[in-house]
N, C-alpha and C positions, 0 to 999 in steps of 0.2 A: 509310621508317621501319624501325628494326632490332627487327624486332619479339622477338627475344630479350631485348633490354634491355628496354623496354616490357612483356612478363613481368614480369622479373624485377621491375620497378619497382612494378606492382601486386601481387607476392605480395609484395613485403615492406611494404607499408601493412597488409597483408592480417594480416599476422606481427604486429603491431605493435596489432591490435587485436584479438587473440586468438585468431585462425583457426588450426587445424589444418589447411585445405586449401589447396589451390596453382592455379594456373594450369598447365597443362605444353602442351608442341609433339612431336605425334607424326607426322613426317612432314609433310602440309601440312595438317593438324587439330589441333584445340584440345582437350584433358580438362580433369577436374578429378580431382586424385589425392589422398589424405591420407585420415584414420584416419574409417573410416565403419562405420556397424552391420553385420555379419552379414546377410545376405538370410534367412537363416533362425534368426536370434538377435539381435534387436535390444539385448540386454544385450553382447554383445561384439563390441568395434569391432577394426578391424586396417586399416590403408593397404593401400587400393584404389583400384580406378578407376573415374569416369564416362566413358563415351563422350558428346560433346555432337554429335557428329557438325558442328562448325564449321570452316569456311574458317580456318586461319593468318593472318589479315590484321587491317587497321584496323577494317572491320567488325564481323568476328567476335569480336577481342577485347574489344571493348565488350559486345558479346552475353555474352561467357563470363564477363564480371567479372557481370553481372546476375544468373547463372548460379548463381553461388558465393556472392555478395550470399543469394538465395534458400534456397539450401542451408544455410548457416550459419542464418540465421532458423529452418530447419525443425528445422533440428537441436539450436536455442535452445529451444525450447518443443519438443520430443520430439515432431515432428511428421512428423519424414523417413521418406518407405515407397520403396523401391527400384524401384515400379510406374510412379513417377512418371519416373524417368529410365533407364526404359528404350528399347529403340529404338520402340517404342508412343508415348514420349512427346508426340511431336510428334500427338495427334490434336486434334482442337479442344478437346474437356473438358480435356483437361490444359492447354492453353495458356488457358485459361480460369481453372483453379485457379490460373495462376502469377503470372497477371495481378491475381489475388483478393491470393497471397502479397505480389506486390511492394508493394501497397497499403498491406498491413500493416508493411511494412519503412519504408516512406516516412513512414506514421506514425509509427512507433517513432524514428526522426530526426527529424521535425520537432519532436516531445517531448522529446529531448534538447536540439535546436539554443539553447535559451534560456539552457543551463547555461554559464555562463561562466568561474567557479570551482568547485577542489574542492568546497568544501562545498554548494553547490548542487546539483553533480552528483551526489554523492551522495544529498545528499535525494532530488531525480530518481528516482534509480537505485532507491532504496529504493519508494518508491511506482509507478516503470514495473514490478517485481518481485509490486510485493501486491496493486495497486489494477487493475492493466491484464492483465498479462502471463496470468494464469490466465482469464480471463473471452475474450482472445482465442487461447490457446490451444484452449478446449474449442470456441470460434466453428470454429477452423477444424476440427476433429474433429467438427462435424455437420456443414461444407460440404462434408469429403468423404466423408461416408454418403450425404448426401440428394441424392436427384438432380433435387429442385428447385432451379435457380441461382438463384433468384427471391432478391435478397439482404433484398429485409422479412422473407420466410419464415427466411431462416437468423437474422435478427436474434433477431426474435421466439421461434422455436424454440429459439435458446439462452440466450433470458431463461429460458423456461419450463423449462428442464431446471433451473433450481435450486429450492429447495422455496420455496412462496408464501409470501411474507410472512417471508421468514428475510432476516438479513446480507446472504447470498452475492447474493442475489438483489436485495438492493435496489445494491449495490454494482457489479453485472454492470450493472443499467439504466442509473446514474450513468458508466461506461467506456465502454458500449458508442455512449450518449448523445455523447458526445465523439468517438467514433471515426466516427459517422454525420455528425454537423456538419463533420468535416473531409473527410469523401469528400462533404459537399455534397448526403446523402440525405435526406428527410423520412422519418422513422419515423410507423409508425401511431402513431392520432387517442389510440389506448389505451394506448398506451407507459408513461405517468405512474403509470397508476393502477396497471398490470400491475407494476411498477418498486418498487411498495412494498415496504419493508421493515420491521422490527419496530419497534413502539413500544416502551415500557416492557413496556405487560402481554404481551407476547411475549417481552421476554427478565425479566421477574418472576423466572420458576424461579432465577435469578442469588442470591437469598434474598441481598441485599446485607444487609452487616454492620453490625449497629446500632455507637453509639460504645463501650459497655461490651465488647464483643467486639475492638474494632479498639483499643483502650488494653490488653485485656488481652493480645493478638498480639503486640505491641511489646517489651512485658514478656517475651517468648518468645522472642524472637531471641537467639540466645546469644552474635551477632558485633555489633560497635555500630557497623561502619560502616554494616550492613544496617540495625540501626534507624535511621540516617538517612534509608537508601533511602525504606522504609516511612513515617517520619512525613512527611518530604515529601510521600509522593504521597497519604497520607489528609490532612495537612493543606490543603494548595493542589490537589488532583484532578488529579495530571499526569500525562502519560503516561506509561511507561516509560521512554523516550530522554530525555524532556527535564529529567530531574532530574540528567542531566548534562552538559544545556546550556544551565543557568538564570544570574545574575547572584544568588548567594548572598550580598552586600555587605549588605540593608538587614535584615537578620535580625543584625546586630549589635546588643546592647542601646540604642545611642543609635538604632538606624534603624526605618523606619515597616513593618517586616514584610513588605513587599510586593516580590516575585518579580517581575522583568521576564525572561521566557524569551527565548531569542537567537533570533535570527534564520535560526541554521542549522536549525531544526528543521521539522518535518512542515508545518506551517501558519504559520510567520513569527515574527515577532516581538509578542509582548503581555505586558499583566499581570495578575497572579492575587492577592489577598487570601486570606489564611486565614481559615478557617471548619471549624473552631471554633478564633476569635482564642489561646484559651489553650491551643491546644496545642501553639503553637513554645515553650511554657517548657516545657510536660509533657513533652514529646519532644525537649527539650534541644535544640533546633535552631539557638539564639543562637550555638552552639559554631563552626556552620557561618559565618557571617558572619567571624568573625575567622581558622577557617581550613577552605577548602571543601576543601582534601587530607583533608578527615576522611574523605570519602565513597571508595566501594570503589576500586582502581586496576584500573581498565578502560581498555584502548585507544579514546578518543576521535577520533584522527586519522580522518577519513572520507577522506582518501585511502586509507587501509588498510582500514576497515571501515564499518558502513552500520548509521541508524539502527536497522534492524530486530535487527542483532547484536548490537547493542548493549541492545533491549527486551527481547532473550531471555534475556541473560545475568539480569535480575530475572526471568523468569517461573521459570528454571528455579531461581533460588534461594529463593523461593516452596515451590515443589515440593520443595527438598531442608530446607527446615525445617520441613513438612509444615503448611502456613498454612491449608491446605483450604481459601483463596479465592485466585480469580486478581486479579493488579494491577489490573485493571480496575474489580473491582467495587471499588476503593476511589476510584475514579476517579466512579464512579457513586454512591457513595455521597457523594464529595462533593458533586452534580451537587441531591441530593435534598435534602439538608442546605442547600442556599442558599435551596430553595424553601419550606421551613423558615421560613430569615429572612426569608423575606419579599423577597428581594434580586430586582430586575428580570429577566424573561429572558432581555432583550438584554444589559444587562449581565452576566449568570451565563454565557449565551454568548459573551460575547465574550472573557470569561477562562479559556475554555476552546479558545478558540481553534479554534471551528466556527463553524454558519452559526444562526441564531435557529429555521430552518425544522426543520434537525435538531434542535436543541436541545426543542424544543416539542414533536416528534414523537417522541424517544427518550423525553422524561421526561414523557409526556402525562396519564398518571393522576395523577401527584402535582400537576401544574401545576392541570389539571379539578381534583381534590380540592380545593387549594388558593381556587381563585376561586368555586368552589361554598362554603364554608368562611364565606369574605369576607361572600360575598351572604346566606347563613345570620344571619350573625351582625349584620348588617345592619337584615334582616328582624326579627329577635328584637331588636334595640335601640327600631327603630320603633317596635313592636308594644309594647313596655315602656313608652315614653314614652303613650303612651296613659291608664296607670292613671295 
């Protein structure tokens, strides 16, 4: 084997999928050389060297590419400390941490492996970034404080580090949940419960916007392709991303108003009805059916960019017309408004393009209100017939 070609062949796969670091032959050992943090300034990087202390050969190079496999992951989630590959490294705890790292790595491709086009990969990309990527970085940031390897305890331990019953926390359980089923480990009996995250009356504070507020908003926007943005997502409750990856066709005056969102987006393909039906006239939305160029020009190509830049680019212009609510809560408000009508929860969920169990658990006070309501009103008809 020429083992300089062999190099050269895996640092340029290497090149090719964004690495900064190399393989190199020093003598008859193997480094890793290329732009690494400061040992005493992790903000400034400058090309350096690792010693791996490896054999030049067929063995060794397969070792060094795992090597560097690692290193870039650590250095993906800002996780690289120089303690680690030093000549210390070789003691069992460290090879124990690396064995933890490669798991994660392995994970993180098998999660991709399914991507088969662009726009898949991107979605991917977009949710390995919001959904995975923070919740296993902070994992490995208590695996290596604690010097219990017990990995239920690191699991657990870094459920609990986010505040109970918030977002982060119920979303760390849902990733972490995933990341146990593929390493094949039984989480504790508690997991589920400890996993909760907020219902409604936890994110209430949101003081979502009645319809008189969110019609006079609209009126406020001074640019009309953002009042597109805007009535979209308080009409049909969409995300940020996907009001510019819906099928705008049946919002033509001859067509039945109803939004089918594509496929490239966070949770697939579905459809959404408006609610409140008379505000694709109020909010001129018919315009959009015959030409959906009305809406802002934003780069859509997800080979170039990723849902999530694509949601920012609305949050931050939100903030720059001083809306004083974020996209969300109109999201939510639409969410509360079907409950309103009366409209099914599975069907409210599924045009929302979540799961019925979330949908019931985010908007659980209005749902209870709701069926409490029913039964109320029930009871007082019964009770009438009587006289």
């Amino acid at each position: 084997m020429n083992i300089i070609h062999e190099i050269n062949v895996i640092n340029k796969k290497f090149l090719i999928e964004g690495s900064k670091l190399k393989i190199e032959k020093r003598g008859g050992k193997l480094n890793i050389r290329g732009s690494l943090p400061l040992k005493d300034n992790q903000n400034i990087h400058k090309v350096q060297r690792i010693s791996l202390g490896i054999d030049a050969d067929n063995y060794g190079l397969e070792e060094a590419k795992k090597k560097l496999q690692l290193i870039n992951l650590q250095l993906e989630l800002d996780q690289f400390e120089w303690r680690h590959w030093t000549s210390l490294s070789t003691h069992e705890g460290n090879k124990t941490y690396e064995l933890f790292i490669k798991k994660i790595s392995d994970f993180e491709k098998n999660f991709f492996k399914e991507g088969k086009d662009d726009h898949l990969n991107s979605s991917r990309k977009s949710t390995w970034n919001n959904a995975y990527k923070p919740y296993i970085k902070r994992m490995i940031s208590i695996y290596q404080k604690n010097d219990n390897k017990d990995i239920n305890h690191i699991f657990l331990s870094t459920l609990k580090s986010y505040k109970e019953g918030s977002r982060s926390r119920k979303q760390c359980g849902t990733s972490l949940n995933v990341f146990a089923e593929f390493l094949e480990i039984s989480l504790p009996s508690e997991w589920k419960s400890l996993s909760r995250g907020y219902g409604i009356k936890k994110a209430s504070f949101r003081n979502l916007p009645d319809d008189n507020l969110i019609e006079e908003l609209w009126k406020n926007i001074p640019n009309k392709e953002w009042q597109y943005v805007f009535g979209l997502m308080a009409t049909y409750g969409l995300r940020n991303h996907e009001v510019f990856f819906c099928d705008l066709s049946a919002l033509k005056n001859s067509g039945d108003k109803i939004l089918r969102i594509l496929p490239t987006t966070k949770t697939g393909e579905h459809q959404v009805w408006p609610f409140h039906p008379k505000w694709v006239d109020l909010f001129e939305l018919s315009s959009l059916g015959n030409d959906p160029n009305l809406l802002p020009k934003i780069n859509r190509d997800l080979r170039e960019t990723t849902l999530q830049n694509i949601g920012k680019r609305i949050t931050d212009q939100f903030n720059r017309y001083s809306l004083n609510i974020r996209p969300y809560d109109l999201r939510h408000a639409w969410a509360v408004r079907t409950i309103l009508y009366d409209l099914p929860d599975t069907v409210a969920a599924r045009m929302m393009g979540h799961s019925v169990n979330l949908h019931t658990q985010t908007y659980h006070h209005w749902i209870t209100k709701r069926d409490q309501q029913k039964a109320v009103n029930n009871a007082l008809l019964k009770f009438s017939g009587r006289d």
